[in-house]
N, CA and C atoms as an extended XYZ file, in Angstrom:
222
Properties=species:S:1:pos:R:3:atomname:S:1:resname:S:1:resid:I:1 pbc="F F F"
N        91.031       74.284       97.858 N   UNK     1
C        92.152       74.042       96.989 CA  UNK     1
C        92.914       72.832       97.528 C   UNK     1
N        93.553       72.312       96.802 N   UNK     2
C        94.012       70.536       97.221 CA  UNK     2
C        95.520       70.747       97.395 C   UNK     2
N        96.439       70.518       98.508 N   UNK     3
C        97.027       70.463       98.739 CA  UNK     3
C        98.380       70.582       97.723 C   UNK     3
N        98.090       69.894       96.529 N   UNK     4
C        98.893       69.876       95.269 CA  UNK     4
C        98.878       70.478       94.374 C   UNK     4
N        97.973       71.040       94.578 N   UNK     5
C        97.579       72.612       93.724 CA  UNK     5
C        98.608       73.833       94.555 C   UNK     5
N        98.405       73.804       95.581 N   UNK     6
C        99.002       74.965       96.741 CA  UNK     6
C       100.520       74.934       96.814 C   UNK     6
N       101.209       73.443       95.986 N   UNK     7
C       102.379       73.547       96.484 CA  UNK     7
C       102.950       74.130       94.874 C   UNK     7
N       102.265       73.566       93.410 N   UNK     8
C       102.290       73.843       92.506 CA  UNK     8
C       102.715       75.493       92.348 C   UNK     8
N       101.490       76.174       93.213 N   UNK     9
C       101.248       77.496       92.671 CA  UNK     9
C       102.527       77.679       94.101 C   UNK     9
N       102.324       77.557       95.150 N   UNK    10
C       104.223       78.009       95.404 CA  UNK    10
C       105.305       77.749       94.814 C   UNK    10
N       105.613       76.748       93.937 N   UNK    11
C       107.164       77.037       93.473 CA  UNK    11
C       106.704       77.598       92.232 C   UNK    11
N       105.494       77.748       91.696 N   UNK    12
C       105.377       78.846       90.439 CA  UNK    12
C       106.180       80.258       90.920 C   UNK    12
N       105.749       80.655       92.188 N   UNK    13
C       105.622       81.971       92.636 CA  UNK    13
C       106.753       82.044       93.408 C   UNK    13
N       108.202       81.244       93.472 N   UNK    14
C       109.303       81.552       94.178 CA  UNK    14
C       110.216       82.183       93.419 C   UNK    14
N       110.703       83.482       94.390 N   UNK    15
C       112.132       84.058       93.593 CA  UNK    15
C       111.548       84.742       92.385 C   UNK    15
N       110.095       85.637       92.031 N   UNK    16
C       109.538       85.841       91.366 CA  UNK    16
C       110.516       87.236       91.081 C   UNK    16
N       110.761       87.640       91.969 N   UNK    17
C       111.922       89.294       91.906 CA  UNK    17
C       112.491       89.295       91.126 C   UNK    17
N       113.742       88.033       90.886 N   UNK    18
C       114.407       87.579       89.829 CA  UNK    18
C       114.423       87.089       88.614 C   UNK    18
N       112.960       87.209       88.310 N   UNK    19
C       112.791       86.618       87.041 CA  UNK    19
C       112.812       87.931       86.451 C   UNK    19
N       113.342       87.954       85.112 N   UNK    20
C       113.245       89.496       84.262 CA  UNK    20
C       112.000       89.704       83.952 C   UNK    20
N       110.920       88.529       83.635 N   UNK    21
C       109.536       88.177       82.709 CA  UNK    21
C       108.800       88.987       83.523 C   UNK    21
N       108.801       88.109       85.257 N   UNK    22
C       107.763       88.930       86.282 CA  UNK    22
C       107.846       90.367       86.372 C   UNK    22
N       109.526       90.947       86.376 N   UNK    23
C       109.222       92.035       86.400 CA  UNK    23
C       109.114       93.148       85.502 C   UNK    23
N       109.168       92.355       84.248 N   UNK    24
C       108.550       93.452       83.311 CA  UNK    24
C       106.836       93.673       83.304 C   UNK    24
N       106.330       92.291       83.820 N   UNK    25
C       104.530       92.220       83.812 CA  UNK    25
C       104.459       93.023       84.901 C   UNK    25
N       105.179       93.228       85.696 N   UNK    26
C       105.020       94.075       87.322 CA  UNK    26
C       104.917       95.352       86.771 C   UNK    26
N       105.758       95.680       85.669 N   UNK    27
C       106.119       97.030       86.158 CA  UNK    27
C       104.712       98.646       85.574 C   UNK    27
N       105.042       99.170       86.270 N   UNK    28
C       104.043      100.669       86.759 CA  UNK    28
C       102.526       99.746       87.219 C   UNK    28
N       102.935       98.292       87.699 N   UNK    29
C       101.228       97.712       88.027 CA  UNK    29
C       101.332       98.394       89.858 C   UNK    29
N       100.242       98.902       90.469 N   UNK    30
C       100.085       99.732       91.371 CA  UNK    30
C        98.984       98.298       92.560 C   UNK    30
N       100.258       98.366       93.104 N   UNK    31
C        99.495       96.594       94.089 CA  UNK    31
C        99.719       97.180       95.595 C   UNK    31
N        99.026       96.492       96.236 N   UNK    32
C        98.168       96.928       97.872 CA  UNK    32
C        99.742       97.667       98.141 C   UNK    32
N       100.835       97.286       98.297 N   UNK    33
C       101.604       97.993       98.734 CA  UNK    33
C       101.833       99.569       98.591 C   UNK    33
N       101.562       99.474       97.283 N   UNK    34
C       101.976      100.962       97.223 CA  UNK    34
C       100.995      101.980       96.965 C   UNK    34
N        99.306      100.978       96.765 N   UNK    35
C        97.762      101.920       97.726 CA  UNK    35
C        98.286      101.834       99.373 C   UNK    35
N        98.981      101.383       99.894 N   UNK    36
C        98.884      101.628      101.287 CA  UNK    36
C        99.770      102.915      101.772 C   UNK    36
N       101.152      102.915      100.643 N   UNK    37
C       102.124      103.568      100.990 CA  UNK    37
C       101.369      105.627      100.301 C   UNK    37
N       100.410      105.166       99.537 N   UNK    38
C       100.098      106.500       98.961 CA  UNK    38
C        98.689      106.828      100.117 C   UNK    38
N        98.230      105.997      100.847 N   UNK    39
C        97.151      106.673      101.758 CA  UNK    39
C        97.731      107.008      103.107 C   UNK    39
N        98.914      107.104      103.433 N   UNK    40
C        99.934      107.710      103.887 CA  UNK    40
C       100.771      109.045      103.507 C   UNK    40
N       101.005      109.454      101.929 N   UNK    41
C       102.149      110.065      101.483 CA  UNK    41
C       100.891      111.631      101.681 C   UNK    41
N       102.032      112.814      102.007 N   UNK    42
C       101.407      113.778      102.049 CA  UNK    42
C       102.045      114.674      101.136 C   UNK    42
N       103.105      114.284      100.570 N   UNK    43
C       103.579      114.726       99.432 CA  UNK    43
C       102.925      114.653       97.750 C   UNK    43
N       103.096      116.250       96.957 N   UNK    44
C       102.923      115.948       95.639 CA  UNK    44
C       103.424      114.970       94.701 C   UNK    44
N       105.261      115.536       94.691 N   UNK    45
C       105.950      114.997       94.426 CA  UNK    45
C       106.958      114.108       95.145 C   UNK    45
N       107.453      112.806       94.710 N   UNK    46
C       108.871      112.370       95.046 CA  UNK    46
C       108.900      111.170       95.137 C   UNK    46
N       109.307      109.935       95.904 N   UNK    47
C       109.723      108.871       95.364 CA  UNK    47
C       108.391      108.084       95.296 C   UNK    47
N       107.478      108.256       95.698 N   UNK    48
C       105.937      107.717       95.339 CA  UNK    48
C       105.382      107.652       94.536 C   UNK    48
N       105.151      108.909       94.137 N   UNK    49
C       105.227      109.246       92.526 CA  UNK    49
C       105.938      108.582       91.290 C   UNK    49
N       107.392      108.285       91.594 N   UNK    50
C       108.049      107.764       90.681 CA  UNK    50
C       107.873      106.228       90.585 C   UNK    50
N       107.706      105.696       91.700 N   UNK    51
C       107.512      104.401       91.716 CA  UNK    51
C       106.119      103.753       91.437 C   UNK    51
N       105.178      104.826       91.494 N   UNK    52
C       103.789      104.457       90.937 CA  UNK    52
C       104.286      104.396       89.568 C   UNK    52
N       104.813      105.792       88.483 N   UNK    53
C       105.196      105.969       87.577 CA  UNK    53
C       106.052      105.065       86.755 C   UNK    53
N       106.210      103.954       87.100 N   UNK    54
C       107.102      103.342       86.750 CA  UNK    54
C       108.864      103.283       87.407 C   UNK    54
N       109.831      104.474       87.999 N   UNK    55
C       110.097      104.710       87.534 CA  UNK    55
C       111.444      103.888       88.346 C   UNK    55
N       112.219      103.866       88.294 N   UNK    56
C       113.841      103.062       89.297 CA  UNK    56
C       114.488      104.030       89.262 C   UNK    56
N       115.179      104.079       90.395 N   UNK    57
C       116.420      104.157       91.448 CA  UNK    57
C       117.404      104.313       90.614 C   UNK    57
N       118.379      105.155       90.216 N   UNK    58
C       119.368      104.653       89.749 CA  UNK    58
C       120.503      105.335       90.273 C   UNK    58
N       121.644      104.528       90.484 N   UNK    59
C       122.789      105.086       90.910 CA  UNK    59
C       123.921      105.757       90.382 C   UNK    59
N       124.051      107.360       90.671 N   UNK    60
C       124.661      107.604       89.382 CA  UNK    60
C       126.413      107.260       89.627 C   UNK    60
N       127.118      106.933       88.688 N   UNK    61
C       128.504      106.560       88.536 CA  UNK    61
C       129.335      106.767       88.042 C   UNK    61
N       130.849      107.107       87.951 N   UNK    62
C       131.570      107.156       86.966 CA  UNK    62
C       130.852      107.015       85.839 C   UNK    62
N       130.922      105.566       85.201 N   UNK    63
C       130.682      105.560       83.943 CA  UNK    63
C       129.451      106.127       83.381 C   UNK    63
N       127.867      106.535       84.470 N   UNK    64
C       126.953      107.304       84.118 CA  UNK    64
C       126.909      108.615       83.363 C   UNK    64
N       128.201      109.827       84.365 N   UNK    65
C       128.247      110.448       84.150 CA  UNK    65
C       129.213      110.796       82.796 C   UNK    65
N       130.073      109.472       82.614 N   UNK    66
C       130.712      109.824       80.976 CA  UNK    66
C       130.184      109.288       80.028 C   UNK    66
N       129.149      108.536       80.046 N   UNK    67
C       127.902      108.001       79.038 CA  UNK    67
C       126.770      109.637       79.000 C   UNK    67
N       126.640      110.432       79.671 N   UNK    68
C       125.791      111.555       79.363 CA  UNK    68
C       127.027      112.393       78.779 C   UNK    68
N       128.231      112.764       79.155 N   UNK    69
C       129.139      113.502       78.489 CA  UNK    69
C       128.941      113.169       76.955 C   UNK    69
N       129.263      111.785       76.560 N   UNK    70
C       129.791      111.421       75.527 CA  UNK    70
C       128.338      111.830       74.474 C   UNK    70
N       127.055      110.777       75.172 N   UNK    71
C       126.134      111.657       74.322 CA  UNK    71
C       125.942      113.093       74.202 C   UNK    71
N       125.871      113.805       74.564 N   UNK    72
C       125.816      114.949       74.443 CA  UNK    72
C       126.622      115.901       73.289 C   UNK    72
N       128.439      115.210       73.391 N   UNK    73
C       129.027      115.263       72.681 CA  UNK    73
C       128.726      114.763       71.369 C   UNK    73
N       128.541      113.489       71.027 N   UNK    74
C       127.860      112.983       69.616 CA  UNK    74
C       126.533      113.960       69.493 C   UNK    74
């Protein structure tokens, strides 16, 4: 590969976290990291699972918990 190719395909591939695009093409895709982290896990369930699954973290908050009130209510 030619030197100008290599630098090309690095600033393609910088700050890729932050792009919304990359990480919608990322998401439930199952990459060496998390085959490494599951030939480790001795668990059925729990955050392995979810993150193969697609699934995020979320923090619950004030306004979380009165956005489930309110639906519930409607």
């Amino acid at each position: 590969m030619k030197e100008e190719l290599c630098r090309e395909a690095e600033d393609a591939t910088k700050n890729q976290y932050q792009n919304p695009l990359w990480n919608r093409l990322r998401f439930s895709r199952i990459t060496e990291s998390v085959l490494d982290q599951a030939s480790k896990c001795r668990t059925v369930n729990g955050s392995l699972v979810n993150l193969i699954q697609g699934a995020k973290l979320r923090v619950a908050t004030g306004g979380y918990f009165r956005d489930l009130l309110l639906v519930n209510y409607l």
